[in-house]
LUMNU-823039 format. One record per residue (C-alpha): x, y, z; residue in one letter. Coordinates in pm, whole numbers, plus 50000, padded with zeros to 5 digits. Layout:
REM residues N
XYZa/...
REM end
This chain:
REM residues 591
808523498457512x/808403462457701x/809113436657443x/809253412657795x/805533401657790x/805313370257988x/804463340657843x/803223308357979x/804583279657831x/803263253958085x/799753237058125x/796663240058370x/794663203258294x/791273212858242x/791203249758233x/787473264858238x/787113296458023x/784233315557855x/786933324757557x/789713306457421x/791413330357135x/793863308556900x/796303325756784x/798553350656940x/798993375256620x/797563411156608x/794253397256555x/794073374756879x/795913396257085x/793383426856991x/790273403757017x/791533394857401x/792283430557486x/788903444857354x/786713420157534x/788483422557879x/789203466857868x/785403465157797x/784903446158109x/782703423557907x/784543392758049x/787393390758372x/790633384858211x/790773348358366x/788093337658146x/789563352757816x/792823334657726x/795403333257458x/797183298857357x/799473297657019x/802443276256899x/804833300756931x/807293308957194x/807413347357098x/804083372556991x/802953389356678x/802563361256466x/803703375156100x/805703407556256x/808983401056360x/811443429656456x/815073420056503x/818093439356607x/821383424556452x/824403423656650x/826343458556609x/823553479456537x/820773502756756x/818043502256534x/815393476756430x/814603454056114x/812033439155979x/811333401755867x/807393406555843x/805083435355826x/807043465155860x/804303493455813x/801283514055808x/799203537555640x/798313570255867x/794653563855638x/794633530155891x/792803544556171x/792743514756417x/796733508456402x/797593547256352x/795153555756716x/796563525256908x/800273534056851x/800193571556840x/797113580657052x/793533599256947x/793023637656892x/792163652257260x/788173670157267x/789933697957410x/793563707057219x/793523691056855x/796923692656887x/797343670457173x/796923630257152x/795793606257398x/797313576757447x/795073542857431x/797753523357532x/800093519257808x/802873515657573x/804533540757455x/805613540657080x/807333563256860x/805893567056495x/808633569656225x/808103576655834x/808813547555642x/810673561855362x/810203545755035x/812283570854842x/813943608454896x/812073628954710x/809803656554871x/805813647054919x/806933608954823x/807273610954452x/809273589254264x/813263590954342x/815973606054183x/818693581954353x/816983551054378x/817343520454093x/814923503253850x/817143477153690x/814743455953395x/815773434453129x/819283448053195x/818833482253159x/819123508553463x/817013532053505x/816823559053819x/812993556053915x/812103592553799x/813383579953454x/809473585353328x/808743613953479x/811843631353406x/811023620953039x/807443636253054x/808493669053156x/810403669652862x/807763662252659x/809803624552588x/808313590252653x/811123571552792x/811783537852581x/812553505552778x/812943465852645x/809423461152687x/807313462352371x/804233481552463x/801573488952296x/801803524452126x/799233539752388x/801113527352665x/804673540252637x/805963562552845x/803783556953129x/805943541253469x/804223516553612x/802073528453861x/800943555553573x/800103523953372x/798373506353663x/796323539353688x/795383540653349x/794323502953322x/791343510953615x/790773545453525x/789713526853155x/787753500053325x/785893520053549x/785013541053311x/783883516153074x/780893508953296x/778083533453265x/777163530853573x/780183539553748x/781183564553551x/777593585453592x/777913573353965x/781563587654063x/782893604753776x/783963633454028x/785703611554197x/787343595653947x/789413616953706x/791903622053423x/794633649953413x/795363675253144x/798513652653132x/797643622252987x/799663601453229x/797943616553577x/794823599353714x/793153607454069x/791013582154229x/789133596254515x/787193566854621x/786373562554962x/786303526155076x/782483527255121x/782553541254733x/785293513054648x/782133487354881x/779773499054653x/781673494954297x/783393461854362x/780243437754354x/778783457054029x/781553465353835x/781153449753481x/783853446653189x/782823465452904x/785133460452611x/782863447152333x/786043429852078x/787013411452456x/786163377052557x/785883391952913x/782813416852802x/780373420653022x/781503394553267x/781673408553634x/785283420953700x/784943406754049x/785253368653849x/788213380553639x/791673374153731x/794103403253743x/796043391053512x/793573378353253x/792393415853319x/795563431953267x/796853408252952x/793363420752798x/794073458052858x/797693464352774x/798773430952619x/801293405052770x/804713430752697x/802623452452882x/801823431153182x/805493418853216x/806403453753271x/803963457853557x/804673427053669x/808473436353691x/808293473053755x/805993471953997x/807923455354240x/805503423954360x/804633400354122x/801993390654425x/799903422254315x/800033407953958x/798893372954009x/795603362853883x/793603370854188x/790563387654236x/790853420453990x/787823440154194x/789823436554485x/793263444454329x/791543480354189x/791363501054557x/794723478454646x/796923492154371x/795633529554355x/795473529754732x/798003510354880x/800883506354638x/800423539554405x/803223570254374x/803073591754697x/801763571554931x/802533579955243x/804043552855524x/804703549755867x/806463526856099x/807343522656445x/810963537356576x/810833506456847x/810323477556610x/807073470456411x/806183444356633x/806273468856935x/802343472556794x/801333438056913x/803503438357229x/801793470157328x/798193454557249x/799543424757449x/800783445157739x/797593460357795x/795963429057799x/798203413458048x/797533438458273x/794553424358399x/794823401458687x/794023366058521x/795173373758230x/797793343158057x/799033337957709x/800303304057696x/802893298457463x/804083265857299x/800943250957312x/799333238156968x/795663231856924x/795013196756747x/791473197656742x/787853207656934x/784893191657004x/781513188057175x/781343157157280x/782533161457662x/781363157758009x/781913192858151x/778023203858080x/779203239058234x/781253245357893x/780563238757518x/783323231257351x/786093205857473x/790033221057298x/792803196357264x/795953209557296x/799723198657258x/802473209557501x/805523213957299x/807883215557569x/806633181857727x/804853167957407x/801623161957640x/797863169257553x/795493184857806x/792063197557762x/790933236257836x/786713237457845x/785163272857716x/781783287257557x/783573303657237x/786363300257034x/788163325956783x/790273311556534x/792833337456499x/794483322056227x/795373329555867x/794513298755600x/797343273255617x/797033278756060x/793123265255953x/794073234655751x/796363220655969x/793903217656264x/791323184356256x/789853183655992x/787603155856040x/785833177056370x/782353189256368x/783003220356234x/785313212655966x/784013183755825x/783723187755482x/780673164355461x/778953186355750x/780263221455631x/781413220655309x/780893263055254x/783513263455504x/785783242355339x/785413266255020x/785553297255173x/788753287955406x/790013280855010x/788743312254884x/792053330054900x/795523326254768x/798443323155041x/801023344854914x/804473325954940x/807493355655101x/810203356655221x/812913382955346x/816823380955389x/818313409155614x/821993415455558x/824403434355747x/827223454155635x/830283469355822x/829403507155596x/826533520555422x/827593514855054x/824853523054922x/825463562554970x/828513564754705x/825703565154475x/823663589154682x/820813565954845x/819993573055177x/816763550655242x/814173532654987x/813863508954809x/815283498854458x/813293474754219x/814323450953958x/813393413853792x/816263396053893x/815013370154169x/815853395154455x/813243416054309x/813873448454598x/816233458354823x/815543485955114x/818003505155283x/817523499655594x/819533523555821x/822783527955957x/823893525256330x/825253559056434x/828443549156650x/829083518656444x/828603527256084x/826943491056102x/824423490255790x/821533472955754x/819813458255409x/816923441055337x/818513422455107x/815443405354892x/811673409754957x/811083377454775x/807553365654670x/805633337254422x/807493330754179x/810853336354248x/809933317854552x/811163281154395x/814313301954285x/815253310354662x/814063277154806x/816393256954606x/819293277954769x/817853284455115x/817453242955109x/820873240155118x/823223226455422x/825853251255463x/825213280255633x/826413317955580x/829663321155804x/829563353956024x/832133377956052x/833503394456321x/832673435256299x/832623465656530x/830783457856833x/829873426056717x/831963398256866x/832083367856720x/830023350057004x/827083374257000x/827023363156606x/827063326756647x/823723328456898x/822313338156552x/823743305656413x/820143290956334x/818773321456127x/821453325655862x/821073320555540x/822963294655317x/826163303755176x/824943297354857x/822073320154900x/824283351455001x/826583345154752x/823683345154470x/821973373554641x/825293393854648x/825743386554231x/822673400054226x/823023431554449x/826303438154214x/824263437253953x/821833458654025x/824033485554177x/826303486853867x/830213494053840x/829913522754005x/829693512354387x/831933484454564x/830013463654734x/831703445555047x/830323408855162x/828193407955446x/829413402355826x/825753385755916x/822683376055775x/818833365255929x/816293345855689x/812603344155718x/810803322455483x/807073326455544x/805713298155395x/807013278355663x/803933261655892x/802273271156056x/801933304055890x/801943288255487x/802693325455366x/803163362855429x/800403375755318x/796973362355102x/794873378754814x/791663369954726x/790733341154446x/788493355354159x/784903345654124x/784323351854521x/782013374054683x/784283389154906x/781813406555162x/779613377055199x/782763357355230x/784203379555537x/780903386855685x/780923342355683x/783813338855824x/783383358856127x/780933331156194x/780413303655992x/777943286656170x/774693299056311x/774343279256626x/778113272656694x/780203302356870x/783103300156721x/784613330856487x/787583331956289x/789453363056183x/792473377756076x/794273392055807x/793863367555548x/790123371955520x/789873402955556x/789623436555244x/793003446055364x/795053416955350x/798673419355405x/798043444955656x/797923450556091x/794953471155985x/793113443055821x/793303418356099x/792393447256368x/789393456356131x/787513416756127x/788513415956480x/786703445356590x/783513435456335x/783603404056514x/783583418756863x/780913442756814x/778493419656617x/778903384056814x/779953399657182x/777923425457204x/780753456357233x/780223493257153x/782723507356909x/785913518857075x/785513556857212x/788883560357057x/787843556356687x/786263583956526x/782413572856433x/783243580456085x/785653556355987x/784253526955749x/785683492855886x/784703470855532x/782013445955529x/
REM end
């Protein structure tokens, strides 16, 4: 796998395109390799330009000094349901042996499961933690209880029909209740959507073409409510939530769960196929053995292979226009050189805005096309979704401590600030162990900035086959001192008495929010059509040719899959390309 792309970091005054693509995350770098593998344009006349001096925009793969094996500071991985993502990194189903795959690209990747516990066919772990209100649980705690006929008590004070249920049970229950509270949906799908003999096991069989369908219509029917009848599409999740199973109960989900991000009050249509789909009990996940970023290198690689091809990095867009001389081209970009602080100008016929929210609102806002007194649906629709603050803190360890209490890999959950911790992986020569030490996000953001603020930075330790040089290039990326030593109270606390836990010998930080990126991930706002809103976006206005898309407006936000998905919409609707040959006709891409 060549992580070795080349990047251009220099200037050509005056560069004459048909395509400039902004942004040099999954979504750009797909939209560039598409249009030029299709021959619909030589790869001259399709380049990249983006801020950054390295690819992938929010993945970022890191291996820490002493170890063989990767970790990850962004998106780390993928559904095998993800069809776009799962074909480009482990190939398509040959015509003529089922059991052979094809690769698309030239890369070669190795697909990994992603384990997010240790028990077989992904069901909730014996090993792993829960730690709430200061009581520890092992996260089979409610199922063990149900077998035995129990309902497992906790500090939360839940509403009699509500305990014993874990939290994705309770999640479950929640939309099983409201989609069956509208007539409609229940006559529509109720073979799709159905309760156990058990009364804690609900199966949701929704396709995302059924979920298409539901999510515009779906009305609140819970006559003693001051939601009922009101559209669930303008409720906020947690308005919905506090309604169903009271605030105890929504504290509990908010905690249990994991992310209070999937409990904020954003758009509680959306958050239905999210949490059943994406974030339910036996779920099954993938990565990549080579780094999750290998996913955009490889997209990238294949699109440098074209003679012409050029990604120029370090260059920042400040603004676009039409008001040139070069009658050839439409649209007149502005760009910055970082390295030599100079502007030059690069002429083309489109633009896509590869770019999540925050990327958006820092270009000119007073051009043409985002002038608020010429366009103000853009302005609301760039607004019409939440940017999710995150941030992650890897931390490596000279042993794996984490196996005196018999935890291989997973993750553990609790509502102290760290809110998870995954066990990364061990090098095999070394014993060198890696932890993601906090998967931070909203509001225990303010709790981490205060400490991450600070001026004195984690001091790195020697360890096997990690000399104290090699640590110090890594000077820039540690976290404070005061931020380890919080995180490690924390880690100690979660982990109990029984396991000694040794102090780090190097960190690496990554706060999202940072610009130009202004989050990891985004969520819809409540009260927005969402289709109409994506189908927009892809191109907001009619006689302009300029598209934005990406992740953040997309119906699978926080995922690759999501930004590959409005990309490919994009390419087939506005430049004219046939549907890869590599993605089976059946598979739905959203509105």
């Amino acid at each position: 796998m060549n992580k070795n792309t080349p990047l251009n970091s220099g200037m050509k005054p005056d560069l004459k395109i048909e395509t400039a693509i902004i942004g040099a995350g999954t979504s750009g770098l797909y939209t560039a390799y598409r249009l030029v593998t299709d021959k619909k344009y030589a790869a001259d006349q399709v380049q990249i330009f983006d801020m950054s001096n390295k690819l992938g925009g929010r993945l970022e793969s890191v291996i820490m000094p002493g170890m063989d094996f990767w970790g990850e500071l962004g998106g780390m991985r993928y559904l095998t349901s993800q069809q776009i993502v799962t074909t480009l990194i482990e190939g398509y189903e040959s015509p003529k042996n089922p059991k052979k795959r094809i690769p698309v690209l030239r890369d070669k990747m190795t697909p990994v499961p992603f384990p997010m516990g240790d028990e077989p066919g992904g069901g909730p772990s014996s090993k792993l933690l829960m730690y709430l209100r200061k009581e520890r649980f092992k996260q089979n705690a409610w199922n063990a209880a149900q077998k035995k006929d129990e309902k497992l008590g906790t500090r939360y004070y839940l509403n009699e029909n509500d305990l014993g249920f874990s939290s994705d049970q309770l999640f479950n229950k929640i939309i099983y209740d409201v989609l069956m509270a509208d007539p409609w949906v229940a006559k529509t799908y109720k073979k799709k959507i159905k309760k156990g003999k058990n009364i804690y096991d609900y199966t949701f069989e929704l396709t995302s073409e059924d979920w298409d369908q539901i999510k515009p219509r779906l009305v609140y029917n819970f006559p003693k409510s001051p939601y009922d009848k009101r559209k669930v599409n303008d409720l906020g999740f947690w308005n919905l939530i506090k309604d169903q199973v009271s605030q105890e109960g929504y504290e509990f989900l908010a905690n249990a769960g994991g992310y209070y991000s999937n409990t904020i009050n954003w758009n509680s249509a959306e958050a239905f196929p999210y949490m059943v789909g994406d974030f339910s009990a036996g779920t099954i996940y993938k990565t990549i053995e080579e780094g999750y970023d290998s996913i955009a290198y490889a997209v990238a690689n294949s699109y440098m292979e074209h003679e012409g091809a050029c990604i120029w990095s370090e260059n920042k867009l400040i603004t676009f226009s039409k008001e040139h001389s070069v009658k050839t081209h439409k649209y007149q970009l502005t760009f910055l050189n970082l390295k030599t602080n100079s502007k030059w100008h690069v002429y083309a016929n489109s633009i896509v805005l590869a770019m999540p929210r925050k990327s958006l609102e820092l270009l000119d806002q007073n051009n043409f096309f985002f002038d608020v007194n010429e366009n103000s649906v853009l302005n609301q629709n760039i607004r019409s979704v939440i940017m999710e603050p995150a941030f992650k803190i890897l931390m490596g360890f000279t042993y794996p401590w984490w196996k005196e209490l018999g935890i291989e890999a997973g993750h553990s959950i609790t509502d102290l600030p760290m809110r998870q911790c995954y066990y990364f992986g061990t090098d095999k020569k070394t014993k060198n162990s890696m932890l993601l030490g906090s998967y931070g996000d909203m509001e225990t953001e303010t709790f981490w900035k205060a400490l991450s603020d600070d001026k004195i930075l984690f001091e790195v330790k020697a360890a096997k086959s990690a000399s104290l040089k090699e640590l110090h290039e890594l000077n820039d990326v540690q976290a404070t001192k005061l931020m380890v030593g919080e995180l490690m109270n924390q880690l100690r606390e979660l982990h109990g008495k029984d396991v000694t836990i040794p102090e780090p010998y190097v960190t690496y930080f990554k706060d999202w929010t940072d610009e130009p990126f202004g989050a990891g991930y985004h969520a819809w706002k409540a009260g927005y059509s969402v289709g109409d809103v994506m189908k927009y976006m892809r191109k907001p206005k009619k006689d302009e040719q300029i598209h934005i898309c990406g992740e953040a407006y997309s119906d699978q936000q926080g995922w690759v899959e999501g930004a590959f998905c409005e990309a490919e919409k994009m390419l087939q609707d506005y430049y004219g390309l046939d549907r890869p040959f590599w993605l089976p006709e059946n598979y739905y891409l959203g509105w």
